[in-house]
C-alpha positions as CSV (number, residue, x, y, z in Angstrom):
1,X,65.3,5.3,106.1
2,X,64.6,5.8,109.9
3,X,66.2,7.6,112.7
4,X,67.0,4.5,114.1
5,X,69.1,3.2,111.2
6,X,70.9,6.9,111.4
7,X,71.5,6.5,115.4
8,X,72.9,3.2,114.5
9,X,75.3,4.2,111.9
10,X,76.6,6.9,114.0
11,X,77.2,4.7,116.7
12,X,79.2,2.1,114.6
13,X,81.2,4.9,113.9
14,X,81.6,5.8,117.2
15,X,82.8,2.5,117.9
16,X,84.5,1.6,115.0
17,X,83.0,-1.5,115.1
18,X,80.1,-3.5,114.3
19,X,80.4,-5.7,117.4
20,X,81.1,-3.1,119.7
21,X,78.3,-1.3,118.4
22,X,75.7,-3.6,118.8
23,X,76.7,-4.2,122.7
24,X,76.0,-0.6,123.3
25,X,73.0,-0.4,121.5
26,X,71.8,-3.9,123.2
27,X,70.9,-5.5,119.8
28,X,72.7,-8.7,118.5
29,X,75.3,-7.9,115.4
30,X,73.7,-10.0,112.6
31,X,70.5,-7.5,113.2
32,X,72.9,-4.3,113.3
33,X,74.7,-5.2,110.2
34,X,71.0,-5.9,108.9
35,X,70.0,-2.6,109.0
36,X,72.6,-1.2,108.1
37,X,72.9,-3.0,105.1
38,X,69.2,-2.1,104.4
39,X,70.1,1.6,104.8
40,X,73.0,1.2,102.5
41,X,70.8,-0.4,99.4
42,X,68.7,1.7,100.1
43,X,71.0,4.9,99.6
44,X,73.0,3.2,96.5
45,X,76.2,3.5,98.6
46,X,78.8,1.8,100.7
47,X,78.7,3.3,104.8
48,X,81.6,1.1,105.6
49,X,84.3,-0.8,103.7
50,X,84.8,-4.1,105.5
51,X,88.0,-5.9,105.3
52,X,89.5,-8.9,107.1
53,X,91.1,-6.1,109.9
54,X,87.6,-4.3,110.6
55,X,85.9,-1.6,109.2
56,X,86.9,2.2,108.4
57,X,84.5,4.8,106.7
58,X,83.9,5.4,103.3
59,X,84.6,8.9,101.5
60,X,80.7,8.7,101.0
61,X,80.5,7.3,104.4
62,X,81.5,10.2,105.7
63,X,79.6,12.4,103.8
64,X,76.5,10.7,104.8
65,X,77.2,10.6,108.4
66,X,77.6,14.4,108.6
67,X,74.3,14.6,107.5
68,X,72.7,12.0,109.7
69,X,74.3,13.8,112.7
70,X,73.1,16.8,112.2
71,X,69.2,15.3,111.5
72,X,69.9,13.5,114.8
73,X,71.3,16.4,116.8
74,X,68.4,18.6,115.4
75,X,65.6,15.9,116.5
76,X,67.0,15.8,119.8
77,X,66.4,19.6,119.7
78,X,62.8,19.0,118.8
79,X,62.3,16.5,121.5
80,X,64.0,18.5,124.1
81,X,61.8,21.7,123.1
82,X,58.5,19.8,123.7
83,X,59.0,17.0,125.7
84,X,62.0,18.2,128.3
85,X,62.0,15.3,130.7
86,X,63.4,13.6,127.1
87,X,66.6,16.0,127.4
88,X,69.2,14.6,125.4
89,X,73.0,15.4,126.2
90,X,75.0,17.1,124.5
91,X,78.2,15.4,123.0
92,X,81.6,16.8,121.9
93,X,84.8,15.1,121.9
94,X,88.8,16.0,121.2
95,X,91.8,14.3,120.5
96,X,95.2,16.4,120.8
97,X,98.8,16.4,121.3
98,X,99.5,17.3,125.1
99,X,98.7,20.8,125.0
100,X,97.6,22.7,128.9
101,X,96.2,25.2,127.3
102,X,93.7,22.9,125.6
103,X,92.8,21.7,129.0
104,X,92.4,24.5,130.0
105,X,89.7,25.6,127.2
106,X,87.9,22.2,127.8
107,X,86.9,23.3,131.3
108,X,85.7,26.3,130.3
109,X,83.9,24.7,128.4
110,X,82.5,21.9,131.0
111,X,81.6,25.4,133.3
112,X,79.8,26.9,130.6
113,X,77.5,24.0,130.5
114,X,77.3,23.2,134.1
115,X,73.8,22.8,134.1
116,X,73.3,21.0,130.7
117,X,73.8,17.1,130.6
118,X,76.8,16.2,128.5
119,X,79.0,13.3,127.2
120,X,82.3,15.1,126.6
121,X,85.9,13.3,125.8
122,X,89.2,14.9,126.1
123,X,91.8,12.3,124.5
124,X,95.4,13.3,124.9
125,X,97.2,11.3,122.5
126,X,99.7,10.1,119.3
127,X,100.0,12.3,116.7
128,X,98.6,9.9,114.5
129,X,95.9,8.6,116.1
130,X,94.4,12.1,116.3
131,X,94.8,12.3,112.3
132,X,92.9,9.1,112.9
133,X,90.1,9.5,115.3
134,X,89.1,12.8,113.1
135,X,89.6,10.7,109.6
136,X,86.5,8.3,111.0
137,X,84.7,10.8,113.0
138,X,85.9,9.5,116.4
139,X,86.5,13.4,117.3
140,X,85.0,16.2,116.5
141,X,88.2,18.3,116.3
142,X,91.8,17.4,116.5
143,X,94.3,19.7,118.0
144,X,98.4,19.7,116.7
145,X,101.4,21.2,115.4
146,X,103.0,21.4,111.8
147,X,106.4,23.0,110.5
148,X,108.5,22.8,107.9
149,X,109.8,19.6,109.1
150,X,106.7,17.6,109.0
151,X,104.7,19.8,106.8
152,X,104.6,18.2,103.2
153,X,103.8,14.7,104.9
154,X,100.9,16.5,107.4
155,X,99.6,17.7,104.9
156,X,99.1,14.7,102.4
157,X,97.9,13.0,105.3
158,X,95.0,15.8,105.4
159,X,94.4,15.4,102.2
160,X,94.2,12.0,101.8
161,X,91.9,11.6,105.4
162,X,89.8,14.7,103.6
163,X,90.7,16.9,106.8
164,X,90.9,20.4,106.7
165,X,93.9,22.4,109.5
166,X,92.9,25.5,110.9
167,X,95.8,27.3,111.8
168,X,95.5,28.9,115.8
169,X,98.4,30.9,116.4
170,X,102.6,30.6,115.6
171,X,104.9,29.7,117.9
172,X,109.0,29.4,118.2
173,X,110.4,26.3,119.7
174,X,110.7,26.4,123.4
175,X,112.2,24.1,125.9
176,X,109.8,23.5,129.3
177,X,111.8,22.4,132.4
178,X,111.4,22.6,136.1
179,X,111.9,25.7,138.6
180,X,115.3,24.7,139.8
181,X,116.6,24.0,136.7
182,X,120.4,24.9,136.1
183,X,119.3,26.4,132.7
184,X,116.7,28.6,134.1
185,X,118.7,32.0,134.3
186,X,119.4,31.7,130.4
187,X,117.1,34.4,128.5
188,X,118.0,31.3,125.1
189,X,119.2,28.6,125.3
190,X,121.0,26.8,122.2
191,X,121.4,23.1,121.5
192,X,124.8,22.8,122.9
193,X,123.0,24.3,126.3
194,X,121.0,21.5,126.2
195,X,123.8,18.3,125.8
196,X,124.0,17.3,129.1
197,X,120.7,17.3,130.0
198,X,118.2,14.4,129.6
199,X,115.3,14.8,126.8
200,X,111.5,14.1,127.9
201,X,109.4,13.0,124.4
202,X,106.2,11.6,123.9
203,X,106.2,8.2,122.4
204,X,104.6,7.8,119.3
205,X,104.3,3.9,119.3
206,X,104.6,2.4,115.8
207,X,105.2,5.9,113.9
208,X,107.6,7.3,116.0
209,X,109.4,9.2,113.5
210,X,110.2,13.1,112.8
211,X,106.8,13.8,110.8
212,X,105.0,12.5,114.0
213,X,106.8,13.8,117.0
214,X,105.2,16.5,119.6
215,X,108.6,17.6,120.3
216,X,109.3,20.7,117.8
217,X,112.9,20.1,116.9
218,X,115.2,17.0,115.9
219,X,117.0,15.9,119.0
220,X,117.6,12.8,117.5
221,X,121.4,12.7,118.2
222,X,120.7,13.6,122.2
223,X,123.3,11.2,124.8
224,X,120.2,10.9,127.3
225,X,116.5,10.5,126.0
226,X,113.6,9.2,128.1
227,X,110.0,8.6,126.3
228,X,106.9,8.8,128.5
229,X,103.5,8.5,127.6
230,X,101.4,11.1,129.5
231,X,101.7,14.4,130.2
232,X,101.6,14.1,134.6
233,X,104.8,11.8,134.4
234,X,106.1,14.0,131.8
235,X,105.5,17.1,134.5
236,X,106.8,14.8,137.4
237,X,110.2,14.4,135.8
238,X,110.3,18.0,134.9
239,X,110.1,18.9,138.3
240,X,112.0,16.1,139.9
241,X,114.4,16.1,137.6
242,X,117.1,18.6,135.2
243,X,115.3,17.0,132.3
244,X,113.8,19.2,129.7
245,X,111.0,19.2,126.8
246,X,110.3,20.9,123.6
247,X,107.1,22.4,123.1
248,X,105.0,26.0,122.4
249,X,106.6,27.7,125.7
250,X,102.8,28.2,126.5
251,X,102.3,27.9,130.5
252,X,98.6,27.4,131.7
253,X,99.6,28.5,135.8
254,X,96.3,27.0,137.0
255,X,97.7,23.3,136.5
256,X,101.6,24.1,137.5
257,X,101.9,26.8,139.6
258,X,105.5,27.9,138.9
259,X,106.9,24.6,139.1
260,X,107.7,24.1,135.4
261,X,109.1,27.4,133.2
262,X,109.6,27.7,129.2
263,X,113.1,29.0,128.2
264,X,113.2,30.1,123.9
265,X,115.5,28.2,121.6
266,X,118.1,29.6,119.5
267,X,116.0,28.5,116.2
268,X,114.3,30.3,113.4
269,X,111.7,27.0,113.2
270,X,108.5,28.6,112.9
271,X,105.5,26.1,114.5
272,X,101.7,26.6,113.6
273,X,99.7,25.0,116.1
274,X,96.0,24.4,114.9
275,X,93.0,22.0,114.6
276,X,91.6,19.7,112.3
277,X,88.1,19.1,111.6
278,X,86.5,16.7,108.7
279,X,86.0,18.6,105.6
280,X,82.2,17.0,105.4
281,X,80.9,17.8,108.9
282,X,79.9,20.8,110.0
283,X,80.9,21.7,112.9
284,X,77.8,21.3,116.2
285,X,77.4,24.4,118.0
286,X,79.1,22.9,121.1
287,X,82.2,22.4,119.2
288,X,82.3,25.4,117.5
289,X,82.0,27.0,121.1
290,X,85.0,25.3,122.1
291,X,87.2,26.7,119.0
292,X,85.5,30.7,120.3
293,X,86.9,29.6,123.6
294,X,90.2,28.4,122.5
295,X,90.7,31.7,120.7
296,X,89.6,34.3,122.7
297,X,92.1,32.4,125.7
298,X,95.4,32.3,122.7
299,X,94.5,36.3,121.7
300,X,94.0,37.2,126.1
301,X,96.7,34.9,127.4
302,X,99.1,33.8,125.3
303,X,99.9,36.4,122.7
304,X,103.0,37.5,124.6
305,X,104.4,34.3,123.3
306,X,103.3,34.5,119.4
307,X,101.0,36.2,116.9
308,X,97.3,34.7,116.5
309,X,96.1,33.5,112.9
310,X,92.5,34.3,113.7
């Protein structure tokens, strides 16, 4: 076993693909799949499961790619201790529902390492392709909701992926619109309130059901519904519009201004917003200091709006 193999099977599943893989590491495929065939003899174990479709990582896959990680991450370490002209960058990436305040976090984040040289990703995206990108080590942490709606099938799902949800904090269901709204001098509004008014929802592409919607309560039965796909248009049509969204009722006021407001909902729906991580990988030091960050901003900023599960 060398580092080499390790670097490459981290970068396969990086890429989640051998072909992919081998462009970035500038080697052809038949000698990446090679070694890494090599590697898996000699461990006794399967890395990858191939199929006709691609590839996805196995449970001991997984396991084994925790490991190499960390020996990678702690060589770099080494080299960067005695031989600093070597310095390695640090890497760290997320994939979450369309959360501000987890923007927010991630610069913090960038500032804090303002004079360290990273590879960082901020993915905003479908519920289940976060599920996903954690499942095969894509992301280092997921960020999303669950209730008692989608709860039972969340949950198998991080079971069967072998992820583990950390809960953040609790919500209620709130509605987000724009300053000039006509609902805005309501302390609640209740779904009748909301009738005439189009709804604003993420689209969730080939799973857009219930279990997989950002949008906290079932507005299934609304007369005016328009599905966007990232969170500026979705801002844009909040504050050129009288449409309206369902989310936390968490404001970040560096990105908005006062331009968009949360109103409550007349609901007893209790949301737990948290983050997945892979049950086999421990955490790297950068991520764990975006998790400090994330939770020292939800117990100093937005505890007016829930109670923290710290």
């Amino acid at each position: 076993m060398t580092l080499q193999q390790l670097k490459y099977a981290i970068e396969i599943a990086n890429c989640g693909s051998f072909n992919e893989a081998a462009k970035r590491l500038f080697i052809s495929q038949p000698s990446l799949s090679k070694a890494i065939k090599e590697l898996e003899i000699e461990l006794g174990i399967d890395i990858f499961e191939r199929t006709n479709r691609g590839i996805s990582i196995s449970i001991d896959g997984a396991e084994f790619l925790g490991y190499a990680r960390q020996i990678i991450e702690q060589t770099e370490v080494l080299e960067n201790r005695y031989h600093g002209e070597r310095f390695k960058a640090l890497h760290f990436s997320i994939s979450t529902q369309h959360y501000a305040f987890v923007v927010d976090a991630f610069i913090k984040l960038m500032k804090n390492n303002y004079n360290s040289k990273y590879e960082f990703t901020l993915k905003e995206t479908k519920t289940y392709e976060i599920i996903e990108d954690v499942k095969t080590l894509k992301s280092d942490i997921g960020i999303l909701y669950t209730n008692d709606l989608n709860s039972k099938v969340m949950n198998k799902l991080f079971s069967d992926s072998n992820i583990k949800f950390t809960p953040l904090f609790n919500v209620t269901p709130h509605i987000f619109v724009g300053k000039n709204h006509p609902l805005l001098n309501k302390k609640v509004v209740t779904m009748e309130d909301l009738s005439p008014f189009p709804f604003i929802s993420f689209d969730q592409g080939e799973k857009n059901s219930l279990n997989f919607s950002e949008e906290i309560l079932n507005f299934s039965s609304t007369n005016k519904s328009i599905t966007v796909n990232d969170r500026a248009t979705l801002s844009n049509l909040l504050t050129g519009s009288n449409g309206y969204t369902v989310g936390t009722g968490v404001l970040v006021s560096n990105f908005n201004g006062d331009k968009i407001q949360s109103i409550p909902i007349e609901s007893d729906q209790i949301v737990t917003i948290g983050w997945i991580a892979h049950k086999n990988i421990r955490l790297s030091e950068i991520a764990t200091k975006y998790i400090e960050i994330l939770n020292y901003d939800i117990a100093t900023k937005y505890l007016e709006f829930n109670y923290c599960l710290l």
